[in-house]
C-alpha positions as CSV (number, residue, x, y, z in Angstrom):
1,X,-19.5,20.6,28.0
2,X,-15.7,20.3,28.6
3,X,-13.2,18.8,26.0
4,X,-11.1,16.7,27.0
5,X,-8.2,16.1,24.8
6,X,-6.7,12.1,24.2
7,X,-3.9,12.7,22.3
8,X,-2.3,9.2,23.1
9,X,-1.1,7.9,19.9
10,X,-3.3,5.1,18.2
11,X,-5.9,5.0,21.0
12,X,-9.4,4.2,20.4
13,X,-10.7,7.2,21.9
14,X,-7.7,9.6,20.5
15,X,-9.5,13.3,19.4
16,X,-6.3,15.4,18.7
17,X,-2.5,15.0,17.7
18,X,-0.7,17.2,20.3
19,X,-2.0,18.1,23.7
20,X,-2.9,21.6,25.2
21,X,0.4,21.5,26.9
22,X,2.1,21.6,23.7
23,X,0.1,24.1,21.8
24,X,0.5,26.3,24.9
25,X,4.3,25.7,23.8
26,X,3.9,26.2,20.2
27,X,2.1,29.3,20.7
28,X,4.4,30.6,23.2
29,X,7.2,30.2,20.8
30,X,5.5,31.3,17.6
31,X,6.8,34.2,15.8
32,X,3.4,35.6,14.7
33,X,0.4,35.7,16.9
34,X,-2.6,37.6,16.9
35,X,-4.3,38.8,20.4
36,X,-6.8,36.6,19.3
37,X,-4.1,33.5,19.4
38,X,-2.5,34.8,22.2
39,X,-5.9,35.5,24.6
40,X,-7.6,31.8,23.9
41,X,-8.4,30.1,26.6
42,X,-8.2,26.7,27.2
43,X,-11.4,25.5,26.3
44,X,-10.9,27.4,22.8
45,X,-7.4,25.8,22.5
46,X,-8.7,22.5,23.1
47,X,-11.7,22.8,20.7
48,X,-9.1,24.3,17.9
49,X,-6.9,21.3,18.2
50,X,-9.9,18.8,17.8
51,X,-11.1,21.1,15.1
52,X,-7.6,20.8,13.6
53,X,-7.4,17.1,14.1
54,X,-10.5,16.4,12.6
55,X,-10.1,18.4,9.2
56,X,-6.2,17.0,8.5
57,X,-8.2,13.8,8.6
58,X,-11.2,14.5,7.1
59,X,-9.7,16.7,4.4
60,X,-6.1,14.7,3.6
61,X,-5.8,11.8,1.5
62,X,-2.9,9.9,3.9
63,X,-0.5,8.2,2.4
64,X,0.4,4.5,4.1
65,X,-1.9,2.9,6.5
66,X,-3.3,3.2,9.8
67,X,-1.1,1.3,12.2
68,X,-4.4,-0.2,13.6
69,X,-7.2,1.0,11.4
70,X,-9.6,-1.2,13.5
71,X,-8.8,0.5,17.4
72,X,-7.5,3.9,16.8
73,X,-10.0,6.7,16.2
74,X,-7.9,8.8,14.0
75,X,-5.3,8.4,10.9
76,X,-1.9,8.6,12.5
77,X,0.0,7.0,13.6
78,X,0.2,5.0,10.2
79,X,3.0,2.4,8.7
80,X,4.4,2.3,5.5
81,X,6.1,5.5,5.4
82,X,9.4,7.4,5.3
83,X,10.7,11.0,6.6
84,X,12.3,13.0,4.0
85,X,15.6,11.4,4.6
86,X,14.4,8.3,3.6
87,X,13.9,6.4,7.0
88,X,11.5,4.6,8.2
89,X,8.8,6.2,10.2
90,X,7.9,4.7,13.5
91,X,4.8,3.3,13.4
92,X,3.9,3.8,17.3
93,X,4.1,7.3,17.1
94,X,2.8,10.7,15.4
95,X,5.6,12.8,13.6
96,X,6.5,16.0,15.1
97,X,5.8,17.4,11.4
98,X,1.9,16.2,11.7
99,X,1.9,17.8,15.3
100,X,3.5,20.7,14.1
101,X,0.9,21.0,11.4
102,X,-2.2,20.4,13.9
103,X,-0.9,23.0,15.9
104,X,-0.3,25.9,13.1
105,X,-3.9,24.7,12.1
106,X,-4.9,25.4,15.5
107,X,-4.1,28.9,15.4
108,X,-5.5,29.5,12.0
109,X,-8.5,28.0,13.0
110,X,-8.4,30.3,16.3
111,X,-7.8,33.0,14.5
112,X,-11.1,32.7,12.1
113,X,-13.0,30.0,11.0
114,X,-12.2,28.6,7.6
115,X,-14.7,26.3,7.4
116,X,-17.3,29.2,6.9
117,X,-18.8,30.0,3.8
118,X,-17.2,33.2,2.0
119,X,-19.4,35.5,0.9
120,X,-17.9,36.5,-2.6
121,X,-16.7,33.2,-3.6
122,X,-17.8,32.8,-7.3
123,X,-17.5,37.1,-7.9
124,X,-15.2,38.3,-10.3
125,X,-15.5,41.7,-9.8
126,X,-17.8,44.4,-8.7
127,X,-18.3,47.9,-10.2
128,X,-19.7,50.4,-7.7
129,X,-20.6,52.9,-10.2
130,X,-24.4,52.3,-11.9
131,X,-23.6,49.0,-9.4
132,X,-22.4,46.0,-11.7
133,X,-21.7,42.3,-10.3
134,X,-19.4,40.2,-12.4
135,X,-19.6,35.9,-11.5
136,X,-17.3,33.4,-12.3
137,X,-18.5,31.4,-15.6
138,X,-16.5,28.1,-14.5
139,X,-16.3,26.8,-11.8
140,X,-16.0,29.2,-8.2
141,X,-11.7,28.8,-6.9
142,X,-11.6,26.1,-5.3
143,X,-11.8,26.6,-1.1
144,X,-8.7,25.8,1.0
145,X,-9.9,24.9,4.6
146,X,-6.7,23.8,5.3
147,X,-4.0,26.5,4.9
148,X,-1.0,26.3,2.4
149,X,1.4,26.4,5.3
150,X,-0.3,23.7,7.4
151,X,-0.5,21.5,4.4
152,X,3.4,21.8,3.0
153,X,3.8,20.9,6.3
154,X,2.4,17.2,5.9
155,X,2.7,17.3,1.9
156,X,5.3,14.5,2.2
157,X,3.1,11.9,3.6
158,X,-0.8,13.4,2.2
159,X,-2.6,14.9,-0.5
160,X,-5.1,17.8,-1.0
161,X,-7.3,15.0,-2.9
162,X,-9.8,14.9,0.0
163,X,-10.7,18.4,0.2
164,X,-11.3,18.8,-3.4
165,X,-13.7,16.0,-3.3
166,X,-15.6,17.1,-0.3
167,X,-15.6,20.9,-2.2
168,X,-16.8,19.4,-5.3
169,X,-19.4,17.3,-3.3
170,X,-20.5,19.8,-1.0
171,X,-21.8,21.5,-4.8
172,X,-19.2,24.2,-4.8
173,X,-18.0,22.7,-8.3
């Protein structure tokens, strides 16, 4: 079945940030792509930008408050809130920072999926010689679905504390 993407800002039925028109944008003026990035179609793009959406909310503690937590289906636009030169954000509208953001998670998420498990999380080293396996005695790193870049990006207004709940919950800790 075909996504459609609402990216109409505080609607009830809202499932990304930015449209496909704009990634198509973003990509096309993006430094670093990978023929991966570069050959999605449309139906990936628009799956990567709900992906995208989905995770920044699922995974970021927002600061602030949804500008009508009981109609709009995702976080932003939110009130209460201030860009980094101290005014006030609009309330009606999603920051170009947090559609920046979706869109840079977008192509990560094109690019591989960083949801998936990793298969030497909790290893600290391996000896190939007689074959020796060394684990982690604390606690395995913790996971970062969402990418250091992507998350400086909306650092001002969120916090990881999200994701490190749903790691420690998912009984990664």
């Amino acid at each position: 079945m075909a996504i459609t993407i609402v990216a109409t800002a505080g609607a009830s039925n809202a499932n990304s940030y930015v449209t496909e028109a704009e990634l198509t944008t973003y990509i096309e003026n993006r430094l670093h792509n990978s023929s991966t990035v570069s050959a999605a179609t449309s139906d990936t793009n628009k799956k990567a930008l709900v992906l995208a959406t989905r995770l920044l909310d699922e995974l970021i503690d927002w600061d602030g408050d949804p500008s009508d937590a009981d109609d709009q289906a995702l976080q932003w636009p939110r009130y209460g809130l201030y860009d980094d030169k101290g005014n006030v954000l609009d309330e009606d509208t999603i920051p170009q920072r947090i559609k920046n953001a979706t869109m840079e998670f977008a192509c990560y998420l094109i690019d591989g999926d960083r949801t998936a498990e990793n298969a030497t999380e909790g290893i600290k080293g391996l000896k190939a010689g007689s074959v020796e396996l060394e684990f982690i005695e604390s606690n395995p790193p913790e996971r970062k679905v969402v990418p250091d870049a992507v998350f400086q990006m909306v650092s001002l207004w969120g916090s990881r504390e999200f994701e490190s709940k749903a790691y420690i919950e998912a009984g990664r800790a």
